[in-house]
Chimera marker file (.cmm) of the C-alpha trace (Angstrom):
<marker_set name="trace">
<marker id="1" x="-45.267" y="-6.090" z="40.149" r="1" g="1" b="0" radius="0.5"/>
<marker id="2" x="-43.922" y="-6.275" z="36.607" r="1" g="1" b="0" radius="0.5"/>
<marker id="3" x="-41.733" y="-8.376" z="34.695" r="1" g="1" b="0" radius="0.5"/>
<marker id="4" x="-39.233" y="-7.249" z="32.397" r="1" g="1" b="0" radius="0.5"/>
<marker id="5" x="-37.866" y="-8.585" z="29.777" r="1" g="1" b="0" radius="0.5"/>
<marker id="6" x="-36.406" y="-8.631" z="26.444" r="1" g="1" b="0" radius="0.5"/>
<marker id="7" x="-38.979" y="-8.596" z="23.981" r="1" g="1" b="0" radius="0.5"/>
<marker id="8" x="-39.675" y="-10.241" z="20.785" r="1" g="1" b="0" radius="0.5"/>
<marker id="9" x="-41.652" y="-10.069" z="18.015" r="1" g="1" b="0" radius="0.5"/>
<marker id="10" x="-45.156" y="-11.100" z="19.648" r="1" g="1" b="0" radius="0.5"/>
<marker id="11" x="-44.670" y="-7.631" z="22.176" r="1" g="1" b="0" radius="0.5"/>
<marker id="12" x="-44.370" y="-4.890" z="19.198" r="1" g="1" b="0" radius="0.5"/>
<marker id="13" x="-47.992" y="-4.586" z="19.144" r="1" g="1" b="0" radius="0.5"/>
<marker id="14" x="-48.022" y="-3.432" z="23.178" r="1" g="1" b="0" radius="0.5"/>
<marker id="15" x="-45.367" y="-1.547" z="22.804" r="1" g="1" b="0" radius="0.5"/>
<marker id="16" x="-47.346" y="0.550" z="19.870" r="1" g="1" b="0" radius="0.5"/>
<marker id="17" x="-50.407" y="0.777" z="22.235" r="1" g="1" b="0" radius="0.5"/>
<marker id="18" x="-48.043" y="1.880" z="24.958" r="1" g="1" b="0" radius="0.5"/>
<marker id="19" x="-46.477" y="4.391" z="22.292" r="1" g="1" b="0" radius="0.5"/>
<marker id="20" x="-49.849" y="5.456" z="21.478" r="1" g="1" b="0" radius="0.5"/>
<marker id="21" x="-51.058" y="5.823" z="24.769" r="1" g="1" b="0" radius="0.5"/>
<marker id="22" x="-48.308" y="7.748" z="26.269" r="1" g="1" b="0" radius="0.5"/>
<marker id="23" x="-47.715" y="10.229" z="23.077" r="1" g="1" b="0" radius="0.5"/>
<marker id="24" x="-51.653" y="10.936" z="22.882" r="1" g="1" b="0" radius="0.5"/>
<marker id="25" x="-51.630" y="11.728" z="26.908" r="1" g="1" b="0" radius="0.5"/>
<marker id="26" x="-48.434" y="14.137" z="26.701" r="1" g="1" b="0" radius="0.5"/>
<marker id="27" x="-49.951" y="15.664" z="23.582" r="1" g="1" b="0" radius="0.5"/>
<marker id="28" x="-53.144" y="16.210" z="26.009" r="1" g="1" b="0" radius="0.5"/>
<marker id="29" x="-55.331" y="14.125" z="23.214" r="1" g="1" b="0" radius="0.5"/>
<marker id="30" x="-58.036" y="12.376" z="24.073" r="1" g="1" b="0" radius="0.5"/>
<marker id="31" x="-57.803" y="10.258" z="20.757" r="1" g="1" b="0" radius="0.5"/>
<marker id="32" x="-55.275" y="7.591" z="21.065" r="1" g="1" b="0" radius="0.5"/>
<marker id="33" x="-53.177" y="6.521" z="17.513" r="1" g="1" b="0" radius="0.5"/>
<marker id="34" x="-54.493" y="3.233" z="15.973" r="1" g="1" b="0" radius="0.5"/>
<marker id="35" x="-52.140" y="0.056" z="15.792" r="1" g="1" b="0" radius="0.5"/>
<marker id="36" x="-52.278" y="0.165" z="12.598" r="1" g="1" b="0" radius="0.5"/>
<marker id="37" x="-50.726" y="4.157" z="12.500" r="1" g="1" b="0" radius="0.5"/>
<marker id="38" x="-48.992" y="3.067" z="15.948" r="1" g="1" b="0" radius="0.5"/>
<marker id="39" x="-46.868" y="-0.011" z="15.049" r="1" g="1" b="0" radius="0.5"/>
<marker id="40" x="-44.933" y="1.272" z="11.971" r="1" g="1" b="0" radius="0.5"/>
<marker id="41" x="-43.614" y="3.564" z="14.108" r="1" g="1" b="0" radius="0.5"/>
<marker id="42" x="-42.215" y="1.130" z="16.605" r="1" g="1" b="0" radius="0.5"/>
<marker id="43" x="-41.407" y="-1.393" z="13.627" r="1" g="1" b="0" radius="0.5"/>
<marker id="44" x="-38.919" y="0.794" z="11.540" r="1" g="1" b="0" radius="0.5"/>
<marker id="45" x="-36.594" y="1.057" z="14.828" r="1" g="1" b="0" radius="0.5"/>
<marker id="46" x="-36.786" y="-2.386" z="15.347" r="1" g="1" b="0" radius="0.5"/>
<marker id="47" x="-36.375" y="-2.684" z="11.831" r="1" g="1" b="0" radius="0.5"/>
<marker id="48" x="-32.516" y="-1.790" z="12.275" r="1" g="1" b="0" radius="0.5"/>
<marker id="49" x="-29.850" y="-4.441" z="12.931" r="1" g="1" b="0" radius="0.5"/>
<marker id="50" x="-28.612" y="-4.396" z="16.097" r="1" g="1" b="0" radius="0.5"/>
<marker id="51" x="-31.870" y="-3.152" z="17.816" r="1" g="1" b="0" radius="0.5"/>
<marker id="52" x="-33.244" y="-3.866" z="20.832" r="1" g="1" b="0" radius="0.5"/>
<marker id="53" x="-36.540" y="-3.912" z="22.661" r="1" g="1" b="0" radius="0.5"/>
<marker id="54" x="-37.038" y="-4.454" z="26.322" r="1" g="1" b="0" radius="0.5"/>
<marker id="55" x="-40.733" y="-4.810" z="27.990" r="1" g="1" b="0" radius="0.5"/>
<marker id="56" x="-41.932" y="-4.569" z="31.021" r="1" g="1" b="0" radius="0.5"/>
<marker id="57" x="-45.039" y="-6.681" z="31.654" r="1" g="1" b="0" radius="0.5"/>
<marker id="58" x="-47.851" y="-6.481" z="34.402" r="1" g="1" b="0" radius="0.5"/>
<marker id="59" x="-49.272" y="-9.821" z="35.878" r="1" g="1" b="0" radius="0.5"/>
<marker id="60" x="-51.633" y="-9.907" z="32.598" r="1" g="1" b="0" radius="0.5"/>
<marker id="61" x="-48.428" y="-9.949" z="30.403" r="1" g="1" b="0" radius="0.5"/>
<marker id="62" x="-49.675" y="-6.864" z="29.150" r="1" g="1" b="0" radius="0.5"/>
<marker id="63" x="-47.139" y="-4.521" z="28.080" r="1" g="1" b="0" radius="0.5"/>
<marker id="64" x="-47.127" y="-1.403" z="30.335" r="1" g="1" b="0" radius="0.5"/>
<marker id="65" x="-43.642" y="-0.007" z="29.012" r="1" g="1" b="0" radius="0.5"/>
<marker id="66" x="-40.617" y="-0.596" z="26.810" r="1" g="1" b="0" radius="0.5"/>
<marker id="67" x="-37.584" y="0.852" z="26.095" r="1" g="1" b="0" radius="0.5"/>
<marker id="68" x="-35.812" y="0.084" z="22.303" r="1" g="1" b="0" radius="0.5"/>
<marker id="69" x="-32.211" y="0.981" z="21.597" r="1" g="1" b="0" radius="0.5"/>
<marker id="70" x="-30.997" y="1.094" z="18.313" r="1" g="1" b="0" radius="0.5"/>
<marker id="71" x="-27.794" y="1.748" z="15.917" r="1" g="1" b="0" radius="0.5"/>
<marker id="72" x="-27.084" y="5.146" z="15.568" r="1" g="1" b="0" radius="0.5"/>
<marker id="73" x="-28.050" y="6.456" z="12.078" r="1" g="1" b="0" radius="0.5"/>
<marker id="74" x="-24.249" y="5.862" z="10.029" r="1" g="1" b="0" radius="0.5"/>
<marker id="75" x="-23.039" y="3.814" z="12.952" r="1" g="1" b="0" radius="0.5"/>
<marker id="76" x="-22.427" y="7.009" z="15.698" r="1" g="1" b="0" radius="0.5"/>
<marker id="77" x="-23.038" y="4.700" z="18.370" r="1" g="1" b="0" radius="0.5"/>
<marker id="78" x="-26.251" y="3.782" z="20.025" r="1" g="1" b="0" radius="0.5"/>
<marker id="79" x="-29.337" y="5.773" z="20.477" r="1" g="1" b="0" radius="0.5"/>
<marker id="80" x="-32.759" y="5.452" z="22.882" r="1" g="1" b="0" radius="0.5"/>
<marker id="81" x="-35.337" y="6.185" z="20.196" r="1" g="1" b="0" radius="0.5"/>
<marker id="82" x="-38.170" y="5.856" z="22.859" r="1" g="1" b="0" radius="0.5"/>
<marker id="83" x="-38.191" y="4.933" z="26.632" r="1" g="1" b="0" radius="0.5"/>
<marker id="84" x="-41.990" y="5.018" z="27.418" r="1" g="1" b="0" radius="0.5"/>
<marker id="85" x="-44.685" y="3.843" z="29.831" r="1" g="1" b="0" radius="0.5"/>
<marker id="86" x="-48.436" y="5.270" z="29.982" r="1" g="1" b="0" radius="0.5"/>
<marker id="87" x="-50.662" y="1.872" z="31.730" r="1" g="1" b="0" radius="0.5"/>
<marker id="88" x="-52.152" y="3.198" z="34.667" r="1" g="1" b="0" radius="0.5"/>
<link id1="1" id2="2" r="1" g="1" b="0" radius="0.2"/>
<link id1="2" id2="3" r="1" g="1" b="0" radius="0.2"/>
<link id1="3" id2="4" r="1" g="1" b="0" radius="0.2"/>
<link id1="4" id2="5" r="1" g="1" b="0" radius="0.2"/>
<link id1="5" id2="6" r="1" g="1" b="0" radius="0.2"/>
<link id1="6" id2="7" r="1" g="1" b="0" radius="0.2"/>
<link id1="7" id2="8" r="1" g="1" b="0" radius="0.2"/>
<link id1="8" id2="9" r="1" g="1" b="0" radius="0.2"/>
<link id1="9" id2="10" r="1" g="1" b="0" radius="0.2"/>
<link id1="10" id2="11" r="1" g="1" b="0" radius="0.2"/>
<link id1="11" id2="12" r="1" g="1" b="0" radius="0.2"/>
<link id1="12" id2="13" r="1" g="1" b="0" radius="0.2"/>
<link id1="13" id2="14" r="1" g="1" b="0" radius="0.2"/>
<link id1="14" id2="15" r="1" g="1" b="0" radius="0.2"/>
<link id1="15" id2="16" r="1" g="1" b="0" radius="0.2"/>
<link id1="16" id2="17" r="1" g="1" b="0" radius="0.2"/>
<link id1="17" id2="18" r="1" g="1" b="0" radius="0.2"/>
<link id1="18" id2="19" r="1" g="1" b="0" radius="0.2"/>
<link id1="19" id2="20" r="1" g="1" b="0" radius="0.2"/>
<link id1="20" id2="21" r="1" g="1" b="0" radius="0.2"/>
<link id1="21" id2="22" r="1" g="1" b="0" radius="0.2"/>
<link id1="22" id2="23" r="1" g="1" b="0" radius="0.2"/>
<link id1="23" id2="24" r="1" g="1" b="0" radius="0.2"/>
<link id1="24" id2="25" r="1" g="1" b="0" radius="0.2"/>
<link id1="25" id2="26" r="1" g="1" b="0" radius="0.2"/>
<link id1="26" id2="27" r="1" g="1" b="0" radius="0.2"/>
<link id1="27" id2="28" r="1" g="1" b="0" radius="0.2"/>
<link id1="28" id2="29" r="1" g="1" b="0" radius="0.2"/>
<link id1="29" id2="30" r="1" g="1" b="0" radius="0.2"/>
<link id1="30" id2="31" r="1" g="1" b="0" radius="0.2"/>
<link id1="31" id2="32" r="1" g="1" b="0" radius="0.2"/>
<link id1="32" id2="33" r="1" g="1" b="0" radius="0.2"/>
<link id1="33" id2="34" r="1" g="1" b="0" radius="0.2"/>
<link id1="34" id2="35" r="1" g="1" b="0" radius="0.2"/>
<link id1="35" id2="36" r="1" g="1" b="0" radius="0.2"/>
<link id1="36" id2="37" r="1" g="1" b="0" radius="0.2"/>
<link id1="37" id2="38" r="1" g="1" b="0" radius="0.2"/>
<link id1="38" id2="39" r="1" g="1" b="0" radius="0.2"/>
<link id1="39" id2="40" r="1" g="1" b="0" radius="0.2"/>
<link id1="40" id2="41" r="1" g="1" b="0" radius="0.2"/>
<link id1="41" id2="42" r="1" g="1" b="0" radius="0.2"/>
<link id1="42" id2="43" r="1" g="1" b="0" radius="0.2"/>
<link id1="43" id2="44" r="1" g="1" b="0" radius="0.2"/>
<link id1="44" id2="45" r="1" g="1" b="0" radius="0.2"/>
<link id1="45" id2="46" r="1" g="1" b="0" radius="0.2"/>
<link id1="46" id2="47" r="1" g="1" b="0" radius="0.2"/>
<link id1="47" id2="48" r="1" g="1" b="0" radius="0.2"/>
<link id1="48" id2="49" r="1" g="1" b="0" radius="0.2"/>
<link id1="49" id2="50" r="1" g="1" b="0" radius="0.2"/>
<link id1="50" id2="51" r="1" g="1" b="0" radius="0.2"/>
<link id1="51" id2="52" r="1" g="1" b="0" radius="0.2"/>
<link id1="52" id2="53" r="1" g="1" b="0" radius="0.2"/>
<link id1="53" id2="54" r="1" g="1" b="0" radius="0.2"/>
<link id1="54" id2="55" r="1" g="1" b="0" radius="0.2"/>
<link id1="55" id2="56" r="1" g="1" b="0" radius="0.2"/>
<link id1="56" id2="57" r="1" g="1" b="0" radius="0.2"/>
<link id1="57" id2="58" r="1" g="1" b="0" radius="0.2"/>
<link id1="58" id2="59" r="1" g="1" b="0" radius="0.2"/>
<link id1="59" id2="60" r="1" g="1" b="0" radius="0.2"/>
<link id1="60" id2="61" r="1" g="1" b="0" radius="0.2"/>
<link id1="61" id2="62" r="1" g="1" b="0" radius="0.2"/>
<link id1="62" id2="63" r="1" g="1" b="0" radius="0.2"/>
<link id1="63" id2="64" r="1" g="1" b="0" radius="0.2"/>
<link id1="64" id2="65" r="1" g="1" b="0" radius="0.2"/>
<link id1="65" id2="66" r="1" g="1" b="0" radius="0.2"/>
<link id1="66" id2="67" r="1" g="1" b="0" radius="0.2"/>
<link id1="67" id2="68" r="1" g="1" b="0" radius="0.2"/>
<link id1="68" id2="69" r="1" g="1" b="0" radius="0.2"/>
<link id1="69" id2="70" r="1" g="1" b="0" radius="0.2"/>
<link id1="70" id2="71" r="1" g="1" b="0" radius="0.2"/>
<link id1="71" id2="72" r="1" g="1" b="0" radius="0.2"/>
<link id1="72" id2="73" r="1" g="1" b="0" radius="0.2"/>
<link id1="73" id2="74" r="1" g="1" b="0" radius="0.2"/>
<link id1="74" id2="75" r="1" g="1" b="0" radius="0.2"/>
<link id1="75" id2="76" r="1" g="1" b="0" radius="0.2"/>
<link id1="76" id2="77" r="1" g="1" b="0" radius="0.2"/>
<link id1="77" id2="78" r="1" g="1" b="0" radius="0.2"/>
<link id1="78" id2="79" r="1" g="1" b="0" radius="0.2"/>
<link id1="79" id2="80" r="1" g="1" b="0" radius="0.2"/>
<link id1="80" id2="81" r="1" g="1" b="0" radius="0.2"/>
<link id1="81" id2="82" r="1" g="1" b="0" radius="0.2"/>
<link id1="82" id2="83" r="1" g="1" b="0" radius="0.2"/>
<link id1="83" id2="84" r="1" g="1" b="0" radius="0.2"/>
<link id1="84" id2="85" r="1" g="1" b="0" radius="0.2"/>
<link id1="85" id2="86" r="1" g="1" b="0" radius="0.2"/>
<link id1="86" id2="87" r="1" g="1" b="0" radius="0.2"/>
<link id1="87" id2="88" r="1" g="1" b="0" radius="0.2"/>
</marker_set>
C-alpha cells in the first residue's frame, strides 16, 4: 500500500529518481539519468510559484511516483508538467 501525500522539499530527490527511472525505461535505456542531471529537471517546475508536488510513498517512504502541477507559462492556467511512476 502507498501513501500519498503532498510533498516537500526533502521528496524532490525521489521524485528525480522516479523521473529518471521511468523516462530511461520508456526511452528503452538501460542507463538511468543521474540525480545530479535528474533533479534540475524536477527543480525548475517546482521552481515556479504556485507549484505543486504530490508523492506517493511505499511502506519504505520511498517515493514510487509523483505528480507536480504548475502555473501555466504567462499565467494560461495550470499545467501537469509530469505525472510519473516507474518502482516496481
Amino acid at each position: 500500500m502507498a501513501t500519498v501525500l503532498r510533498g516537500d522539499d526533502s521528496h524532490v530527490g525521489g521524485a528525480a529518481r522516479v523521473w529518471a527511472e521511468a523516462t530511461a525505461a520508456r526511452d528503452g535505456d538501460p542507463d538511468v539519468a543521474p540525480l545530479e542531471d535528474s533533479r534540475p529537471i524536477i527543480a525548475r517546475v517546482l521552481d515556479r510559484p504556485g507549484a505543486v508536488l504530490a508523492v506517493a510513498l511505499d511502506q519504505g517512504n520511498q517515493v514510487v511516483a509523483f505528480a507536480m502541477a504548475a502555473p501555466a507559462p504567462a499565467g494560461a492556467g495550470y499545467g501537469v508538467p509530469f505525472l510519473t511512476g516507474h518502482r516496481r
